[in-house]
VOGU-3710 file (C-alpha; in Angstrom, 3 decimals, decimal comma):
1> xxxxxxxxxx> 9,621/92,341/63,027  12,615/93,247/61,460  14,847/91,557/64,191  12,920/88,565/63,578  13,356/88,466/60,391  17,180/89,093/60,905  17,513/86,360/63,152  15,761/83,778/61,010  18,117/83,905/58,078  21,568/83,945/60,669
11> xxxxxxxxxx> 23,253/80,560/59,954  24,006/78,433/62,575  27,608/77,788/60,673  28,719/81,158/60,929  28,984/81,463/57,060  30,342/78,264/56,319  28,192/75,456/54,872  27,740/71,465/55,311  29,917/70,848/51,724  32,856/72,913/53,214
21> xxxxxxxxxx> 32,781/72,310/56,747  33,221/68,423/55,759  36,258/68,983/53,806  37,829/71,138/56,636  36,838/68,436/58,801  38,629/65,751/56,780  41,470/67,824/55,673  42,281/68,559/59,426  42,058/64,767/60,245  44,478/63,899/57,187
31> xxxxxxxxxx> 46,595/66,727/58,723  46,646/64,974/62,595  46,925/61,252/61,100  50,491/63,130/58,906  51,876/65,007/61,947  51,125/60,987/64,037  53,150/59,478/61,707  55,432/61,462/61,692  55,835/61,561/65,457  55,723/57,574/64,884
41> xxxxxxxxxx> 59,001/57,673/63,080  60,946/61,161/64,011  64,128/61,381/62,776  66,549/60,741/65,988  67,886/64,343/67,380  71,859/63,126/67,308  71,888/61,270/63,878  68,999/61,732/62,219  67,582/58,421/61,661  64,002/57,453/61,482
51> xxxxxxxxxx> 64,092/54,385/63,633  62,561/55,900/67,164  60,037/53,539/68,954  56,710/55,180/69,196  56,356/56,301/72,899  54,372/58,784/74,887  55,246/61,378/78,193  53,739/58,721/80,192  56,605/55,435/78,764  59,341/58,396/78,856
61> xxxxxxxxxx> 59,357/61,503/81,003  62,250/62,449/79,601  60,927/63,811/76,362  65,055/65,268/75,078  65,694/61,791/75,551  62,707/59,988/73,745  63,734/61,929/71,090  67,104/59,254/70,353  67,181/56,320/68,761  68,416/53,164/70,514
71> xxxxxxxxxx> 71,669/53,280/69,195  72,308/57,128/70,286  71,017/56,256/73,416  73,215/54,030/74,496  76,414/56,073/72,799  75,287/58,993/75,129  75,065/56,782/78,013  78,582/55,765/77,023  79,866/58,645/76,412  78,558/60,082/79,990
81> xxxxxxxxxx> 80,402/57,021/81,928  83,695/57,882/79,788  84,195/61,667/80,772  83,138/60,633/84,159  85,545/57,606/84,347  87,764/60,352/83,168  87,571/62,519/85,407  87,408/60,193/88,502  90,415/58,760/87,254  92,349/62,309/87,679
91> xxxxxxxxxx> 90,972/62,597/91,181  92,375/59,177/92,675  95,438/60,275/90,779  95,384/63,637/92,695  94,627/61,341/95,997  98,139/59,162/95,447  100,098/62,603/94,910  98,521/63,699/97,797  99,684/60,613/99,347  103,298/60,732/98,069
101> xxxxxxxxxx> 103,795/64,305/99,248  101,732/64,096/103,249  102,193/60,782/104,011  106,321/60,271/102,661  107,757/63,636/101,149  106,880/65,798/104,299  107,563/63,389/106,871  110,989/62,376/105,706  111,874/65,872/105,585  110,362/66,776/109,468
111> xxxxxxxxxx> 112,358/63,906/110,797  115,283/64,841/108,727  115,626/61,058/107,182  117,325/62,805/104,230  118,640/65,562/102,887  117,003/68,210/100,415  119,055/67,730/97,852  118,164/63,444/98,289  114,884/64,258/98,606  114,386/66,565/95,279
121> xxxxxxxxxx> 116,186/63,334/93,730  113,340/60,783/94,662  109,821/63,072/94,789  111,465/65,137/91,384  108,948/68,074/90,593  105,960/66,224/92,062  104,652/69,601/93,805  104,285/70,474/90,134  102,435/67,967/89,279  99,997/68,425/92,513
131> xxxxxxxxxx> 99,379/71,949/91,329  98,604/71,198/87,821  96,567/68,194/89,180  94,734/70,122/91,469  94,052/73,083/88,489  93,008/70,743/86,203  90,396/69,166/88,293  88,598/71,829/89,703  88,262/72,699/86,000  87,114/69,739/85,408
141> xxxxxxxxxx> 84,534/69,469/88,149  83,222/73,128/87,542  81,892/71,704/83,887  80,812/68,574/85,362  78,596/70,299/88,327  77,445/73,627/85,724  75,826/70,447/82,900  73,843/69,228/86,101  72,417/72,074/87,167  71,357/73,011/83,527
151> xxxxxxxxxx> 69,802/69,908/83,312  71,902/67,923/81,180  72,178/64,810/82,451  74,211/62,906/80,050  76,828/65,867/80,482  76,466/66,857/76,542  78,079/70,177/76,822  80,951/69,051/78,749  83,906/69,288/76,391  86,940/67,427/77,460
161> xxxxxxxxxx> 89,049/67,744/74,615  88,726/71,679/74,932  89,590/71,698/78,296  92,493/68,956/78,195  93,926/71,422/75,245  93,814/74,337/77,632  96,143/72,645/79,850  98,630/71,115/77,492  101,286/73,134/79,386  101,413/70,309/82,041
171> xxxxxxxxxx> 102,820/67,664/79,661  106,371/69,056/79,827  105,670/68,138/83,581  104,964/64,782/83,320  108,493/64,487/80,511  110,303/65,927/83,293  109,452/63,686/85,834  109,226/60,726/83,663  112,894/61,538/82,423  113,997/61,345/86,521
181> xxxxxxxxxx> 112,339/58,732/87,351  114,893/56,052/86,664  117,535/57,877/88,525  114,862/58,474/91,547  114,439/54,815/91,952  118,264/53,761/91,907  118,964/56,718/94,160  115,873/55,378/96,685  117,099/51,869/96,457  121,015/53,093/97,647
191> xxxxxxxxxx> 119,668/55,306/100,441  117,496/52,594/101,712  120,380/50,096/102,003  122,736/52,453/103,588  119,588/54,535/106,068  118,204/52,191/108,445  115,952/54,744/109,827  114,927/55,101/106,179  114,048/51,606/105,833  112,524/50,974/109,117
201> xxxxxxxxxx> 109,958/54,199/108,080  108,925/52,588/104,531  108,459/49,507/106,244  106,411/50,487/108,985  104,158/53,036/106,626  103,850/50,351/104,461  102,327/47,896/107,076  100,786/50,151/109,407  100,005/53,707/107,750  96,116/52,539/106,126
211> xxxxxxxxxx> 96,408/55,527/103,569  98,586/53,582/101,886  96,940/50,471/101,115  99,687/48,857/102,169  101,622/49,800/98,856  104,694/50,863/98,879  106,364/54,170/97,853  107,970/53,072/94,666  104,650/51,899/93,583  103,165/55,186/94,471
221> xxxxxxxxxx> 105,962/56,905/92,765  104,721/55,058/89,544  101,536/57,197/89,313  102,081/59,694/86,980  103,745/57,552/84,643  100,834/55,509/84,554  98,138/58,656/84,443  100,304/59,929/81,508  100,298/57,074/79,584  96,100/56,318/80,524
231> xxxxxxxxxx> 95,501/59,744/78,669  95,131/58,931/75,218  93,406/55,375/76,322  90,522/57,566/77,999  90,649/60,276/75,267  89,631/57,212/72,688  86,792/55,898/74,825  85,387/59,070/74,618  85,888/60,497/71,385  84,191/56,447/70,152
241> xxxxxxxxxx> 81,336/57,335/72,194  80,894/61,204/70,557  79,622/61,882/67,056  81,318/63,471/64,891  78,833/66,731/64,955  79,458/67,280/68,357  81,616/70,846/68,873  84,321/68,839/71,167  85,006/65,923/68,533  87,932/67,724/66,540
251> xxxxxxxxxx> 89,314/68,911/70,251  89,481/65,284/71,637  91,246/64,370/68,356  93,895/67,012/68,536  94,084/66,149/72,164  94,614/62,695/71,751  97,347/63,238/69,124  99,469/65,875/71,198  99,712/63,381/74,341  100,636/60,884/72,107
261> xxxxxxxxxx> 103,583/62,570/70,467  104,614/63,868/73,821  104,570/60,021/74,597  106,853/59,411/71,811  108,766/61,948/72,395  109,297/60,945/76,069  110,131/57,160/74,747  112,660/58,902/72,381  114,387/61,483/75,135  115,109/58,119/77,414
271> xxxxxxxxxx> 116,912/55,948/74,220  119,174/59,747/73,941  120,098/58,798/77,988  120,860/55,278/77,638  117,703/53,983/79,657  116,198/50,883/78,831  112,290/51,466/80,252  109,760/53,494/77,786  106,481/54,347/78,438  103,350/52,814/76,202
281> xxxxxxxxxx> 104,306/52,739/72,450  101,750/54,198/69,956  101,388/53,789/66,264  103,139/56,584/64,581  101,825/58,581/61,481  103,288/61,584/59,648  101,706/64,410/61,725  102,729/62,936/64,876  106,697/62,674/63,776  105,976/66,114/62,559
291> xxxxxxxxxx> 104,822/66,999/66,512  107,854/65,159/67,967  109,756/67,108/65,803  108,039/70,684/67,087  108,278/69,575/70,609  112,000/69,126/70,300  112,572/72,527/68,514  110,340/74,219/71,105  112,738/72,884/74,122  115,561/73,798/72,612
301> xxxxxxxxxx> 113,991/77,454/71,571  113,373/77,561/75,426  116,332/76,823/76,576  117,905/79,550/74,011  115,911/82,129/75,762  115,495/80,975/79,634  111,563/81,732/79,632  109,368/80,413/82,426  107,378/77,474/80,105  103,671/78,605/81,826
311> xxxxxxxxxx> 104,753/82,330/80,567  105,891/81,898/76,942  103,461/81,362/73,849  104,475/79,771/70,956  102,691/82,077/68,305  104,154/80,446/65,120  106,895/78,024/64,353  107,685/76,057/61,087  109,881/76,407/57,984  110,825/79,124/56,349
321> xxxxxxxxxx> 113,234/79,898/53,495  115,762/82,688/54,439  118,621/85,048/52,483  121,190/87,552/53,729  121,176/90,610/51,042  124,879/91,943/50,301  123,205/95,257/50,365  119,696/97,563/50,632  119,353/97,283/46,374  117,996/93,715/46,182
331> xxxxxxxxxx> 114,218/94,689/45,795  115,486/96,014/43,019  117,218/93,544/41,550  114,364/90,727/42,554  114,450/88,362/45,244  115,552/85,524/42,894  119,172/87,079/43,228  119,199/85,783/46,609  120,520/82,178/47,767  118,184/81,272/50,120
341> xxxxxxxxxx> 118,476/78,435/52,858  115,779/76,103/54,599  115,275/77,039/58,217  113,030/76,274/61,144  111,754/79,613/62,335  109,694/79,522/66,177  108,196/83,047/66,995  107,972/83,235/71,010  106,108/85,774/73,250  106,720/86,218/76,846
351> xxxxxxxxxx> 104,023/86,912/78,191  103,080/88,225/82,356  100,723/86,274/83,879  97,388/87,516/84,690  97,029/85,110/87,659  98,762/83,437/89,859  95,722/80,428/90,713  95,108/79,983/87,019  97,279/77,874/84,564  96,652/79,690/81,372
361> xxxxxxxxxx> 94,762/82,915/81,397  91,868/83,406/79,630  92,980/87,590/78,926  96,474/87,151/78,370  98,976/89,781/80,210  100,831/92,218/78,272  103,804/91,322/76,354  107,326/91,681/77,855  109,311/90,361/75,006  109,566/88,262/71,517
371> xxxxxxxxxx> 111,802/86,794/69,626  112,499/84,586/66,529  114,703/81,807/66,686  116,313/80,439/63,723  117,333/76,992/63,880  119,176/74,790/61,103  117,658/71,692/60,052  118,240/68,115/62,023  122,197/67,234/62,105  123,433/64,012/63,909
381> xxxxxxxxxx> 120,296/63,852/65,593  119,982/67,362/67,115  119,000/70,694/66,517  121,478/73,624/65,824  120,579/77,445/66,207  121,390/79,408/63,506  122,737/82,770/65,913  121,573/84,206/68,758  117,246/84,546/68,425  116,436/87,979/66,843
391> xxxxxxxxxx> 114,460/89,999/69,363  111,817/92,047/67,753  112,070/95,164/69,927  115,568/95,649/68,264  113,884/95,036/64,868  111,996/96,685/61,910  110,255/94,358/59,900  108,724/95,476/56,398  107,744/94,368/53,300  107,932/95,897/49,450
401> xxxxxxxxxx> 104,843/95,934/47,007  107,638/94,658/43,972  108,553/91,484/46,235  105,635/90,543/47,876  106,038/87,165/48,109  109,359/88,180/50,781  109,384/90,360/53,703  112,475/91,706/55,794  113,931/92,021/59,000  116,314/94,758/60,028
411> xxxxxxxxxx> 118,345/93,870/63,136  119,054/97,998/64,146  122,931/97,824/63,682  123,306/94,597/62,321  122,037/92,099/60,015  119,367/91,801/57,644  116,922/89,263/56,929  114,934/88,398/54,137  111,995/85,236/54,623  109,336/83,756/52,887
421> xxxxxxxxxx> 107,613/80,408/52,825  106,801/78,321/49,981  103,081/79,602/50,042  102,723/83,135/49,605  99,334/83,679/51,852  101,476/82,026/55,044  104,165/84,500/54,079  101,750/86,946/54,699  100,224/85,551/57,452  104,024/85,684/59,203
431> xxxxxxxxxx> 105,027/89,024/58,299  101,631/90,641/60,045  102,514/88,447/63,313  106,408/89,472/63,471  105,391/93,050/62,742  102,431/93,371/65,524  104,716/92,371/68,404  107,666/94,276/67,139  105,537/97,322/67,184  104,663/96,353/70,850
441> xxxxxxxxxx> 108,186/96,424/72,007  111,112/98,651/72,023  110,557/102,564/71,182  109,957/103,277/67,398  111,517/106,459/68,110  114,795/105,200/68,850  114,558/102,705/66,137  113,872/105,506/63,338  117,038/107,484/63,946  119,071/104,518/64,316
451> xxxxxxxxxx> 118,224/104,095/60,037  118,696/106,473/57,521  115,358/108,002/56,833  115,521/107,310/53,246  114,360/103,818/54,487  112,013/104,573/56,673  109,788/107,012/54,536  110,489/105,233/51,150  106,408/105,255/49,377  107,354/101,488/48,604
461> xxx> 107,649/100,197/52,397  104,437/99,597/54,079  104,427/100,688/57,702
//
């Protein structure tokens, strides 16, 4: 009876009444008709805008990409034919060097047509430019393939500008051959006038050899003056087609800029050697005069030193202000005793390579040497070193707690040298990078008894 009785009084709402269960009810249907409209007018995943058509899995199976508005769409679909076009573009160009080296450079030289030294005249360093090619595109390709097979098809992650920085090393390549190629064509068009077998074997390839195309070599030998120049073109197309948030935007910029000043610099080099061709002209700001400027200093910083280019870094480089001391006293007397003089200072590391097959290293080797090259401001159009470049592993660089907007160099045996830069914080900032890679070099041991200890152990020097 009691069960009964039990039974008859459980509710059928498990504890919650008509009153309530209607406003849960309607409450939960305000709460679906909210989260509809706001899946009506989501704000677009790439810009945030709130104009999305309204569209279900069954209109668009791709949901990342129902989640765009129409003007996003159709930048991504952009942007996806630009690094593409980009880097199709850089595989025919690898096809014609291919070209110029099987089909011309290797059988002139079996037949013996001309000479070695003729033929490094005409084909320049274009087995440079083949390797660089060749690294540059299966780096290329790797991102292109590793976005498909995550599943992004408009190749979002793929940064070009990242990568393109990574290889900047291969636009002293293109200056060099650029800077040749005036000579290469004058010196092709004498030997084909004087070698008929020469002529008779451009001819014939021409007309018979269907690699070719039936275009000649000279137009072949035009290719990487027009894949240098096509650079920043490409570079634009993309970085117009990529927002602003995306991670690679700031890369393609600084990418775009660098080939450009190399560009001008190129133009500029050719006016020096009397020629009367330059490559595309581009509109010139301040920060790309300021890059011209660099590029110059760092060629004539490498020819100071004779470094391979692929095995030096260029760590730091800009102006400094610098002061001989007549003696060891001026930190007492104050740095404003000293007369100091504006100078371009470029910090250089020699580096080993890691790898042979790779460009640039992702671990870098050890270092085998640095130096700091002083060089005088522009005279008559070129650059002037100061001396000889300081090399850190003969050098003991400190700094003093009373002067801290200075630090010095000691050449062991020699000279001393007091720097700073206008702002204090980038004084700073040099001192620590001179003084880690002369602590990597040369034997401290050496160095210590080569000074009188009194300035080694002095409390005021920090070590």
């Amino acid at each position: 009876a009691t069960r009964t009785k039990s039974a008859d009084v459980e509710r059928a709402d498990s504890g919650i009444g008509q009153m309530p269960a209607r406003k849960w009810r309607s409450r939960a249907s305000e709460t679906l008709s909210s989260l509809q409209a706001w899946e009506a007018h989501r704000p677009c995943t790439d810009c945030g805008e709130r104009d999305l058509p309204v569209e279900t899995d069954v209109q668009n199976c791709n949901q990342r990409r129902a989640d765009l508005c129409e003007k996003c769409r159709k930048r991504r679909t952009e942007r996806k034919e630009s690094v593409l076009e980009f880097v199709n573009t850089e595989a025919s160009y690898g096809e014609d060097l291919r070209i110029i080296k099987e089909e011309f450079y290797l059988p002139m030289q079996a037949a013996g047509l001309l000479s070695q030294e003729q033929l490094q005249g005409i084909f320049s360093n274009i087995q440079e430019l083949i390797d660089l090619n060749e690294n540059f595109l299966e780096i290329l390709q790797e991102e292109i393939d590793q976005a498909f097979d995550q599943g992004d098809d408009d190749l979002m992650t793929v940064c070009i500008g990242e990568i393109f920085l990574e290889f900047v090393n291969m636009l002293p390549a293109f200056q060099t051959y650029c800077l040749q190629q005036s000579s290469s064509v004058n010196m092709l068009n004498a030997l084909e006038k004087e070698k008929e077998l020469l002529r008779i074997f451009l001819n014939v390839s021409q007309n018979d050899n269907t690699a070719l195309r039936r275009m000649n070599l000279r137009s072949f030998l035009m290719a990487p003056l027009q894949r240098v120049t096509k650079y920043p073109l490409l570079l634009s197309r993309i970085i117009k087609a990529t927002t602003e948030y995306h991670p690679d935007h700031g890369s393609l910029r600084e990418a775009k800029s660098r080939i450009e000043s190399h560009l001008e610099h190129i133009n500029m080099k050719t006016k020096q050697e009397g020629n009367t061709w330059t490559l595309r002209s581009f509109r010139q700001d301040s920060k790309k005069k300021r890059e011209v400027i660099n590029i110059e200093m760092r060629e004539t910083a490498l020819k100071t030193v004779g470094w391979l280019r692929e095995e030096t870094r260029f760590v730091m480089e800009g102006s400094l202000q610098l002061a001989q001391p007549p003696d060891g006293q001026w930190v007492k007397k104050g740095s404003k005793t000293l007369k100091f003089q504006n100078m371009q200072v470029l910090l250089l590391v020699n580096m080993k390579r890691v790898s042979e097959s790779s460009l640039e290293s992702a671990e870098p080797g050890p270092v085998k040497d640095a130096v700091l090259v002083l060089i005088r401001d522009k005279n008559n159009g070129k650059f002037h070193l100061l001396r000889e470049p300081l090399r850190l592993s003969n050098c003991i660089v400190s700094t003093d707690p009373d002067c801290d907007d200075t630090f010095e160099l000691i050449e062991i045996r020699r000279e001393a040298f007091v720097f700073r830069d206008s702002d204090r914080a980038r004084t700073h900032h040099w001192f620590r990078q001179i003084r880690r890679y002369s602590r990597e070099l040369g034997s401290w041991k050496k160095r210590r008894n080569a000074l009188p200890n009194i300035m080694i152990s002095t409390p005021h020097t920090r070590p």
